[in-house]
C-alpha positions as CSV (number, residue, x, y, z in Angstrom):
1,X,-10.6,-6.3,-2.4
2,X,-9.0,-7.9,0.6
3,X,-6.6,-10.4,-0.5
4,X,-4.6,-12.9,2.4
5,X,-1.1,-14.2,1.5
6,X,0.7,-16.9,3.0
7,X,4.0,-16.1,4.2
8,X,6.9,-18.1,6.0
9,X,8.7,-17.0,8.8
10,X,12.1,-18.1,9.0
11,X,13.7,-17.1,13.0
12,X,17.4,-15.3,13.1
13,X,19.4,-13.7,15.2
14,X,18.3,-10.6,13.9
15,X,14.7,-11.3,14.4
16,X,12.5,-12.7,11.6
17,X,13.1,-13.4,7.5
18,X,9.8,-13.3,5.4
19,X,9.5,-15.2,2.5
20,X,6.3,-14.5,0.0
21,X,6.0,-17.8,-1.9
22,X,3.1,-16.6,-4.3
23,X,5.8,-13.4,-4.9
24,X,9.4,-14.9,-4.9
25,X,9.8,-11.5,-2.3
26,X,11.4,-11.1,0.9
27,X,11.7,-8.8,3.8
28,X,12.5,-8.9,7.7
29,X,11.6,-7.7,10.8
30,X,13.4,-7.2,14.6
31,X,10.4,-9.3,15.9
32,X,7.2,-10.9,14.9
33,X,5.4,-7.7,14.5
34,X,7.7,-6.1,12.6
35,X,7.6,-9.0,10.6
36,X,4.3,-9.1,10.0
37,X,4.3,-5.4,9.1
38,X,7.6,-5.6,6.7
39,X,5.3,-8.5,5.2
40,X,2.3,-6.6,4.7
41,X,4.4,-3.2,3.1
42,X,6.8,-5.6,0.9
43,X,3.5,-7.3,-0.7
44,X,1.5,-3.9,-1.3
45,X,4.5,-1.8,-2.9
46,X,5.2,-4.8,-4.8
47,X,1.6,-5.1,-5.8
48,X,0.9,-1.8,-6.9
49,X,4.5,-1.3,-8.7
50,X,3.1,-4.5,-10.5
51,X,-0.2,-2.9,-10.9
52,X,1.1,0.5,-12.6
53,X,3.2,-1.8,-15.1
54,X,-0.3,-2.8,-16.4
55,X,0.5,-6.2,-15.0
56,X,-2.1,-8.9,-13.3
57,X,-1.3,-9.3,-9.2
58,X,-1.1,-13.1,-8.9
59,X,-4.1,-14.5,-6.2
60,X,-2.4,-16.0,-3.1
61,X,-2.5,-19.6,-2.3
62,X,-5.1,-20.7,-0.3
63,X,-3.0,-23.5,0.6
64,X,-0.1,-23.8,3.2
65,X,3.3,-23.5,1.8
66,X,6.3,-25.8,2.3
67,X,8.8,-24.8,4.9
68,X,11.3,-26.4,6.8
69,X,10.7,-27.2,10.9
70,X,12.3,-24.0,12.3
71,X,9.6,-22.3,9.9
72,X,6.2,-21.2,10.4
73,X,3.5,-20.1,8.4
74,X,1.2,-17.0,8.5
75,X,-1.4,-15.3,6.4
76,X,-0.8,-11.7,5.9
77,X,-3.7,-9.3,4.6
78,X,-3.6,-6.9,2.1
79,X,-6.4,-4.4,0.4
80,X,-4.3,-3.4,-2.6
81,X,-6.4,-0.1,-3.2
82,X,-6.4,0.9,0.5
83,X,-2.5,0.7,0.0
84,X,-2.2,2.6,-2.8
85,X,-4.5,5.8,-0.9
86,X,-2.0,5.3,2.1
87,X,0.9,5.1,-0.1
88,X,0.6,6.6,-3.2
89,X,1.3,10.3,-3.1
90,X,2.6,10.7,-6.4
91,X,1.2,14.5,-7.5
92,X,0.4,15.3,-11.1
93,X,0.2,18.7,-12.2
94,X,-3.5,19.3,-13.0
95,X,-5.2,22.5,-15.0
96,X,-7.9,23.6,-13.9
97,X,-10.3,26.9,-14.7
98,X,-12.1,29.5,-12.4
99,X,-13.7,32.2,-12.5
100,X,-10.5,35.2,-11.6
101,X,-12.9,36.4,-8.7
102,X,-12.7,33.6,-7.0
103,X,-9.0,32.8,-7.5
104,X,-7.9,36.2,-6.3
105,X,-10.6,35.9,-3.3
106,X,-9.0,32.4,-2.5
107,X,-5.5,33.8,-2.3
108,X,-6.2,37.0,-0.4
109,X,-7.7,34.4,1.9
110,X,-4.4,32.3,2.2
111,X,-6.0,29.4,0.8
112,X,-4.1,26.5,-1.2
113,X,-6.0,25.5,-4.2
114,X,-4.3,22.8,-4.3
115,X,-5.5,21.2,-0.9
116,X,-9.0,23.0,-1.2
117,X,-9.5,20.5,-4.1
118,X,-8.1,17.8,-2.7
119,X,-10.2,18.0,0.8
120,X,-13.3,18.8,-1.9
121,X,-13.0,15.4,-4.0
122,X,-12.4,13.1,-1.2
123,X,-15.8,14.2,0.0
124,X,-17.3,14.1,-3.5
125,X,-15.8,11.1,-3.8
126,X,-16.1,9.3,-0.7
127,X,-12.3,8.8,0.1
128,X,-11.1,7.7,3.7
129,X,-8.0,8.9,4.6
């Protein structure tokens, strides 16, 4: 699910400072985009390190947070589970069993198991990269 964030923007000589009210995060950028960007990164990796703690991500304000007049306010977007694919490459050693024909034809082919499987369950299950 798509969640939208508010953030403020807070201009520097340096570029921009983001502040994530609904977190208590920040980040920066060199310039807006960047910003945005460093806004969107902080509040998935926060987000899914909340998530693997067994913890609840708290739902964004739908209103406009307070900020001061050299502030401004954006929304910044964020599919949690899209993150995490992106993200999230964290390997787990996995056992699996075949048949020893097809093992030793895999590996006089040159093929990686490992991969094979990988490419084969995104299909199965319907995984963009």
């Amino acid at each position: 699910m798509i969640q939208a964030y508010p953030i403020v923007l807070t201009p520097d000589a340096g570029g921009y400072v983001v502040y994530v009210p609904d977190l208590e995060i920040n980040t920066q950028g060199d310039d807006l985009a960047e910003a945005l960007c460093m806004a969107r990164d902080a509040i998935g990796a926060w987000g899914i390190c909340r998530q693997d703690a067994g913890r609840a991500i708290p739902e964004p304000a739908t209103a406009e947070p307070l900020h001061e007049a050299n502030e401004f306010v954006s929304w910044v977007d964020i599919d949690f589970d899209k993150y995490r694919r992106a993200s999230d490459m964290t390997c787990e050693r996995t056992n699996i069993t075949l048949p020893r024909y097809l093992k030793n034809l895999a590996n006089d082919a040159g093929l990686n198991l490992s991969q094979e499987l990988q490419v084969r369950l995104k299909e199965v299950l319907h995984v963009a990269e």
